[in-house]
N, C-alpha and C positions, 0 to 999 in steps of 0.2 A: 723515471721522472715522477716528481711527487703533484697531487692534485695541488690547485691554485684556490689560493682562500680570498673569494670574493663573495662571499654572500654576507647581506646583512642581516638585521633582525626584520624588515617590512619584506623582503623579498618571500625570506625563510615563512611567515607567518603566510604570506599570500599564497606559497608552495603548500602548504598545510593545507589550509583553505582548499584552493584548488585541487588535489589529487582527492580532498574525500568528498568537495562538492563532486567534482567530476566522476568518483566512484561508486553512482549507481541512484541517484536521488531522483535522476531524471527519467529510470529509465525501471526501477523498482520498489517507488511508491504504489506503482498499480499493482506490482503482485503481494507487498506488505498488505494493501488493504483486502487482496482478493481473502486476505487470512483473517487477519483481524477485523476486519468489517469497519465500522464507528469506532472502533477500539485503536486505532491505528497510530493517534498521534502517542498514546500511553507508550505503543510496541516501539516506536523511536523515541523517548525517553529512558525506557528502560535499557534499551541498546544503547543510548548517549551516557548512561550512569557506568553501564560496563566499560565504554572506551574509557571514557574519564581517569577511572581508579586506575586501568591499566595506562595511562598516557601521565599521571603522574609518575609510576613508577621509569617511564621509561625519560622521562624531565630531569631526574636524577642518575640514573646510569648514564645519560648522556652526556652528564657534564663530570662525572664521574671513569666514564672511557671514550673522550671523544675520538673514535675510531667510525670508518667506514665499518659494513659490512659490521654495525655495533649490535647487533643479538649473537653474533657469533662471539664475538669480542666477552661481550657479559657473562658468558653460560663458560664461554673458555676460564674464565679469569675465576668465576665462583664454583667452578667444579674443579679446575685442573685438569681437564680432560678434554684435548684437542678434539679428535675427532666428534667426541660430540657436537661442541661448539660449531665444527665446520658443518655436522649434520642439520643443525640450529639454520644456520646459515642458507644453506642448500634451500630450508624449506622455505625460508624468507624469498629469496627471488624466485622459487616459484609461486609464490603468493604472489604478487607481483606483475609476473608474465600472467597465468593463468586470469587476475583479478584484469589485468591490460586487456584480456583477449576479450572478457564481456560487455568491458567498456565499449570495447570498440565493435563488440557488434551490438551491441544496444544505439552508440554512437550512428552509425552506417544506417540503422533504423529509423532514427529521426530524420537523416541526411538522402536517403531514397524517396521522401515527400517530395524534395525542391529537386533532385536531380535525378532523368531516368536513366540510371545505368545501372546495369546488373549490382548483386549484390558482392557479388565472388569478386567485379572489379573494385568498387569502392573499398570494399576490405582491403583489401592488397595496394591499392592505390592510395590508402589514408595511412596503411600503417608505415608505409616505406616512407612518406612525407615527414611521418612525424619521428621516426628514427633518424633519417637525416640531418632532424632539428637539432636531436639529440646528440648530434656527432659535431655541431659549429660549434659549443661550449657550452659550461654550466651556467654562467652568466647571462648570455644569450639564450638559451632553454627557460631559466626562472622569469627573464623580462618576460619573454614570448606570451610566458604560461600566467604569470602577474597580469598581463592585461587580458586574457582569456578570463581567469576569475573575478578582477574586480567586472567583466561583462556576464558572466554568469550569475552573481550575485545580484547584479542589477535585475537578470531575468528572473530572478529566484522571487525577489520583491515586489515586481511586476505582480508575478501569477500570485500572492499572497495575497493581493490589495485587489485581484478580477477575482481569487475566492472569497473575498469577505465582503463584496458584491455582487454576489451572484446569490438569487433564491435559494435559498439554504436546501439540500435533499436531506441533508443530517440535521437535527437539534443538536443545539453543544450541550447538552445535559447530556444526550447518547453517548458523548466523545467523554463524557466522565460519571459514566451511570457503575458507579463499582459496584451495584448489586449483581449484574453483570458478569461480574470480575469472580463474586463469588458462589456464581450458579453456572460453571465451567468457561467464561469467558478469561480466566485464569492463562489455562495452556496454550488457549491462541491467541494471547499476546506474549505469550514467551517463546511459540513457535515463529510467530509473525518476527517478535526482537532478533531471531536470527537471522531471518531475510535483511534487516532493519539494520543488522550491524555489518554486511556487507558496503553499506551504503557510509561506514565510519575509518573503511579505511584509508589508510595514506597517514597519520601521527606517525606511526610508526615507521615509517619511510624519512618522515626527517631527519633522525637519528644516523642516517647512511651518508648525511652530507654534513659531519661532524668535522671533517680535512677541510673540506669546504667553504665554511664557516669562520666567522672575525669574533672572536674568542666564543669559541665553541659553548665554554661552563657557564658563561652568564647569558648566552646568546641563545642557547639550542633547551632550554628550560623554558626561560618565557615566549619562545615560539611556539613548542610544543602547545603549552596550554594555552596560551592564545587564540590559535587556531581553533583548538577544541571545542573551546567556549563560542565562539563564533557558529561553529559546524552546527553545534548540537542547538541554538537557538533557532538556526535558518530553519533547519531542519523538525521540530515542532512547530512554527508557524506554516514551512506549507503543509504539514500535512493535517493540521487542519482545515485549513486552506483549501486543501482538495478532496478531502472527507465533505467538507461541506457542501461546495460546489457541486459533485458530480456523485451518480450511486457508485458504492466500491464496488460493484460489480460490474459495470463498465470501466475504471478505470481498471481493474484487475486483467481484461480484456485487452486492452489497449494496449498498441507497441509506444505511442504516444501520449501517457496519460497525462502529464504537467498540460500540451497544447490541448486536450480536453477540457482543463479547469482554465487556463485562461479564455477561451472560447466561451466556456459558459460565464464568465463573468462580465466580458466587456462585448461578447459579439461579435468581436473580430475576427478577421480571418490570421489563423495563428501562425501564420508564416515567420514573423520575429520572432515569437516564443523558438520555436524548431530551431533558425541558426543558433539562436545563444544558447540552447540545447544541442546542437554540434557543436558550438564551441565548449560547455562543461564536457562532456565526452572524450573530445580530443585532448584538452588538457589534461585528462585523468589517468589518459592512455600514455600522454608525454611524459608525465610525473613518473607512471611506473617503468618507462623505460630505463629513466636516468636512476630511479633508484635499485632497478636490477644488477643495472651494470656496475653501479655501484659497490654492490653487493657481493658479485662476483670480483669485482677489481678489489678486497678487501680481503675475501677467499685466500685471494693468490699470494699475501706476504706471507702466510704460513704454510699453505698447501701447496706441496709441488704440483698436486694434480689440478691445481687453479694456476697455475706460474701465468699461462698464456692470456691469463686474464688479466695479472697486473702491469700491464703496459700502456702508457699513455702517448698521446701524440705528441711531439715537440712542442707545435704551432700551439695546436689547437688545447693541449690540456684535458682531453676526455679519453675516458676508456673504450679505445675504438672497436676492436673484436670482440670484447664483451657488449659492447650494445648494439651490433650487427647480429651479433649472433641472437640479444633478446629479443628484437624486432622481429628475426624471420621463424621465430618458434611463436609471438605474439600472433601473427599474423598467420598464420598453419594452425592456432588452437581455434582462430575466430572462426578460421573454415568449417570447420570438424564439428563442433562441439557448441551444443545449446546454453542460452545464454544461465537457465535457470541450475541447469548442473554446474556453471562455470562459478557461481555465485556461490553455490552452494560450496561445494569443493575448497573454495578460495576462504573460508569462512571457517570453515572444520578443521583445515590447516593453521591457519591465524589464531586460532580460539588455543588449540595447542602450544603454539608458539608464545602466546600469552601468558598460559600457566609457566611453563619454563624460566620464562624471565622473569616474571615477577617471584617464583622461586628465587633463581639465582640473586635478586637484588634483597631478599628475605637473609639471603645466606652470606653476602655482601656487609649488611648491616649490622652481624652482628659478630664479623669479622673485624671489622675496621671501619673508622670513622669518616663520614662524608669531607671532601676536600673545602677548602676554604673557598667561599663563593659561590658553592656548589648549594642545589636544595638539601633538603633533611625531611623527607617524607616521615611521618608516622607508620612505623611497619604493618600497623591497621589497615593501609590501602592497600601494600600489593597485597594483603593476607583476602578481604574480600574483594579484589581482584579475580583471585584465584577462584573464589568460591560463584563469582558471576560467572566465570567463564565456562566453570564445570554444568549449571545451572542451564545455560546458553546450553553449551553441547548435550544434556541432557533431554532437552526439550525436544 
């Protein structure tokens, strides 16, 4: 049975928003700063310039192969070489699961403030909630996670407006002292940009809800970069915001840094900040479910060794066994494994995956011509695409 095409262009856009608000802003801005010190909003800049180039390119392959499971789709179609593409693929949902599993124990970190129960149960207890979500439909999943964002977003702006009242501990001259930059404060904000670009994923998870999607070629472009533009602005106001507000060294500290800075701004007790801080969390973790399963459900038209993936429910329309099964690997990585390796990990795979595709859409471009409706990037961007990514991984 074929997926159901019910998403529009505000859902698709708020799903963007969401899985890369929800992908780690809340929860590592304090270790970005513990690197970058003052330097921090530059290191989410430089990370917002790397997504960009690469979320153009993927603006255009997507309306180019609106396919689920579409980096495998890309890399198949520009190489002629299945298995690679499915290997493409492969890493794609574990980006995904793995990047889920941080969320959610970064998620569970904020959510152990307001609730005393073990950590081992909330893991397990938030991540089966929100798999379940994932199993009633894609419609139902994107509302869910659409009203979770525009409430993160709100929290986002909150704590922007308690940091830019609160007794500054940074100068904003510090936050753009580029002599700094050129007396070794250079490589720690290119180190920091890697932590930094953790916190940018999810663009690339749109792309998986290409079947999905009410004309995919004009639909799944300006969502893309929509979101982006949105992400990467929130995303340099709080973290000056919170540079400002508080020493990087305690929010580097902190499993709670954002309820740090709004605390020092307004004096409240941050218990608001915290929920709408589980709710980006949860959402980020809902995003990357439905885009795993996705991914896997996209696997399976080609790969017999994915078949069991492409199966949908009658009812319901979702890929059932592929998103049970990413739920209960999401929720076994949160147990196991710290949240700074997950980040990590999730980030060195993606960076990979980036060059790849932005190769294949290189090799794309000068095969054959963009379809009608479709964008027409300047090969200039996946080419320094690529060359951010290497840059990134470099660092």
């Amino acid at each position: 049975m074929a997926l159901h095409r019910r998403v529009g262009i505000s859902l698709l856009i708020l799903y963007g928003v969401g899985v890369m608000v929800g992908a780690g802003i809340y929860v590592l801005v304090g270790k970005v700063a513990g690197v970058a010190g003052a330097l921090t909003p530059l290191s989410f800049l430089v990370a917002g310039v790397a997504a960009a180039l690469s979320a153009l390119s993927f603006a255009e392959l997507a309306a180019r192969i609106p396919e689920s499971a579409g980096e495998a789709a890309y890399v198949r179609k520009a190489f002629g070489v299945g298995w690679f593409g499915d290997c493409v693929g492969v890493a794609v949902a574990c980006v995904g699961v793995i990047s889920a599993a941080a969320i959610l124990k970064g998620g569970v970190g904020y959510l152990s403030a307001l609730v005393e129960v073990p950590r081992l149960w909330l893991e397990i207890s938030v991540g089966l909630l929100l798999g379940l979500i994932a199993l009633v439909g894609v419609l139902e999943s994107l509302a869910f996670a659409a009203v979770l964002t525009l409430v993160e977003i709100v929290g986002l702006l909150l704590i922007v407006g308690a940091g830019f009242n609160a007794d500054p501990v940074t100068p904003f001259a510090d936050m753009v002292d580029f002599g700094s930059l050129l007396h070794g404060g250079g490589p720690l904000v290119l180190a920091a940009a890697l932590l930094a670009f953790f916190a940018f994923i999810g663009f690339e998870d749109m792309v998986n809800l290409a079947e999905e999607t009410t004309d995919p070629v004009r639909t799944m472009p300006r969502g893309i970069l929509g979101a982006i533009v949105i992400t990467t602005l929130l995303y340099f106001l709080v973290a000056v915001a919170a540079i400002r507000a508080v020493d990087p060294a305690l929010l580097a500290e902190s499993e709670r840094p954002l309820a740090l800075v709004f605390e020092a701004g307004t004096g409240i007790s941050p218990e608001t900040i915290i929920v709408i801080a589980v709710s980006a969390t949860l959402n980020g973790v809902l995003a990357q479910i439905v885009m795993a399963a996705r991914v896997l459900y996209g696997l399976g038209r080609r790969n017999r060794l994915f078949a069991w993936a492409h199966t949908t429910n009658d009812r319901l329309g979702t890929p059932v066994t592929a998103t049970v099964l990413v739920t209960l690997i999401i929720i076994a990585l949160a147990l196991i494994a710290p949240i700074e390796d997950l980040a990590q990990v999730t980030t060195y795979i993606l960076l990979c995956i980036f060059i790849v595709v932005n190769t294949a859409l290189l090799v794309l471009k000068r095969r054959e011509p963009s379809p009608a409706g479709a964008p027409n990037i300047h090969w200039a961007a996946p080419a320094m695409a690529i060359v951010f990514s290497l840059v990134l991984l470099a660092s």
